[in-house]
C-alpha positions in Angstrom: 85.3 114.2 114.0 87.3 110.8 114.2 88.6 112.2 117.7 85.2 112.9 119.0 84.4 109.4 118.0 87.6 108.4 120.1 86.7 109.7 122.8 83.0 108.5 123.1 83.6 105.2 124.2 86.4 102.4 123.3 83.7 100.1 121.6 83.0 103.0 119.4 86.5 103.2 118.6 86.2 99.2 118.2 83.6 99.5 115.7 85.0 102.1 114.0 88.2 100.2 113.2 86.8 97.4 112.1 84.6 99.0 110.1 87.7 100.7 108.1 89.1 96.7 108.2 86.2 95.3 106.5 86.1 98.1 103.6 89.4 97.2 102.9 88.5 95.2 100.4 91.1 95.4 97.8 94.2 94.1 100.3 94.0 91.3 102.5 94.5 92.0 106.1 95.4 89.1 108.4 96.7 89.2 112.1 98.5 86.7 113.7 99.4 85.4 116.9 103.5 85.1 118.1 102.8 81.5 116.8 101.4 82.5 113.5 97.9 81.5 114.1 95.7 83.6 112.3 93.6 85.9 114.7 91.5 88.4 112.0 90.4 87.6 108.5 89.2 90.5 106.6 86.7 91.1 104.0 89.8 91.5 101.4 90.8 88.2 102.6 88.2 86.6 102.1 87.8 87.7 97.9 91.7 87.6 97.6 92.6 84.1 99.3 89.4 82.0 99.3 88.6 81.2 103.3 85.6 82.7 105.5 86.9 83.7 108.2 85.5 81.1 110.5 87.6 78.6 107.9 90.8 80.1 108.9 90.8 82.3 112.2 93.1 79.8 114.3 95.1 77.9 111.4 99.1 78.9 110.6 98.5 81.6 108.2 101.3 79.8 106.3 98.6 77.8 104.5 98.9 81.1 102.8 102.8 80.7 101.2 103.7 77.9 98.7 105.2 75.0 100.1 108.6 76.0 99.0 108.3 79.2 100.6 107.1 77.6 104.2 109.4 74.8 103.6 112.3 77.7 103.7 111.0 79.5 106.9 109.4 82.7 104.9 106.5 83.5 107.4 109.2 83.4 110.1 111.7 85.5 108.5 108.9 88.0 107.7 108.2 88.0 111.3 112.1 88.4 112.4 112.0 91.2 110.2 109.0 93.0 111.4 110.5 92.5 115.0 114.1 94.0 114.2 113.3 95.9 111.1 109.7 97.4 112.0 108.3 95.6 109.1 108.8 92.8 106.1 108.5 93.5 102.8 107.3 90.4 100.3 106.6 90.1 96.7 105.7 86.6 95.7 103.5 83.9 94.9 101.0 82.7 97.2 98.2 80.0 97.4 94.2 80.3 97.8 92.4 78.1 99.4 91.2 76.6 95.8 95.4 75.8 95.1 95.8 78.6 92.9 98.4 80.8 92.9 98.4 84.5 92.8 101.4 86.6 92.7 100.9 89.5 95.4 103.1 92.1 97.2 102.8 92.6 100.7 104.3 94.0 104.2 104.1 92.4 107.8 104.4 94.2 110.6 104.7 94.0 114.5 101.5 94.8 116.6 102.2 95.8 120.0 99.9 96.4 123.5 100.0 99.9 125.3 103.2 98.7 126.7 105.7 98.6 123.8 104.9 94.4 124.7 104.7 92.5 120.9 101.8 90.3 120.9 101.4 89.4 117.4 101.2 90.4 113.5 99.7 91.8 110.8 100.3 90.9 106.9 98.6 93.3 104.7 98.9 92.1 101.1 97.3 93.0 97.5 96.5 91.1 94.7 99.1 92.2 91.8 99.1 88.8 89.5 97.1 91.2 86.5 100.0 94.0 87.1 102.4 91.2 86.8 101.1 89.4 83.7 101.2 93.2 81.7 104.7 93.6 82.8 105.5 90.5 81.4 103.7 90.4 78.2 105.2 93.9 78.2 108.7 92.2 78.4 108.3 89.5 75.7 106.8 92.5 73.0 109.6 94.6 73.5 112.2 91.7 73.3 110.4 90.3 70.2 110.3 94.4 69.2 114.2 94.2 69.6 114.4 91.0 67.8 112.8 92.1 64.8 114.4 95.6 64.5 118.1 93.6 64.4 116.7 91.8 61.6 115.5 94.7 59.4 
């Protein structure tokens, strides 16, 4: 079926991509230019981090990172990595476009033309600040757990 579809026509390959892209709600999915400029915006994006799409297609997706993270190069490194190391891994906070902060994990990798040539990025993250928050309540029950069993 999907390579039928592939072989009807490119558009119809076009629109079935972004149709997959736009039902991926649950993660972000942002490209980038070399420079960083944000090229696509999801649907995910949108719930997770705040913008429209018409907000932020063509601003540095480091509006995205804390300021201590794009004041030490973070976006940059994640892009050396996907270059030499096919992708970049992140787990940290990151900022919406209200100024909150959500802790999320993520991976950036290299997109390249037909001809091996690298023309940009793509950072596909989740939300996981609830997942985090259970860990650590989890954390602070079992050290108050250890706590109270030293004292019995």
């Amino acid at each position: 079926m999907i390579m039928k579809l592939f072989s009807k026509s490119s558009r119809s390959r076009e629109r079935f991509l972004e149709a997959i892209l736009q039902s991926a709600i649950e993660y972000a999915i942002i490209s980038m230019d070399l420079d960083g400029l944000v090229t696509t915006w999801n649907e995910g994006a949108r719930r997770i981090l705040g913008w429209d799409a018409d907000e932020i297609v063509g601003q540095p997706a480091a509006v995205i990172f804390t300021e201590e993270d794009r004041q030490a190069g973070i976006l940059q490194r994640e892009m050396t990595a996907a270059l030499t190391e096919g992708h970049g891994n992140d787990e940290r906070w990151h900022v919406r476009k209200d100024g909150s902060l959500f802790w999320a994990s993520g991976q950036m990798m290299a997109l390249t033309s037909d001809d091996g040539e690298v023309e940009g990025f793509v950072k596909i993250l989740r939300d996981r600040t609830e997942q985090r928050e259970n860990e650590e309540r989890q954390r602070v029950l079992m050290h108050e757990l250890s706590h109270r069993m030293k004292n019995t």
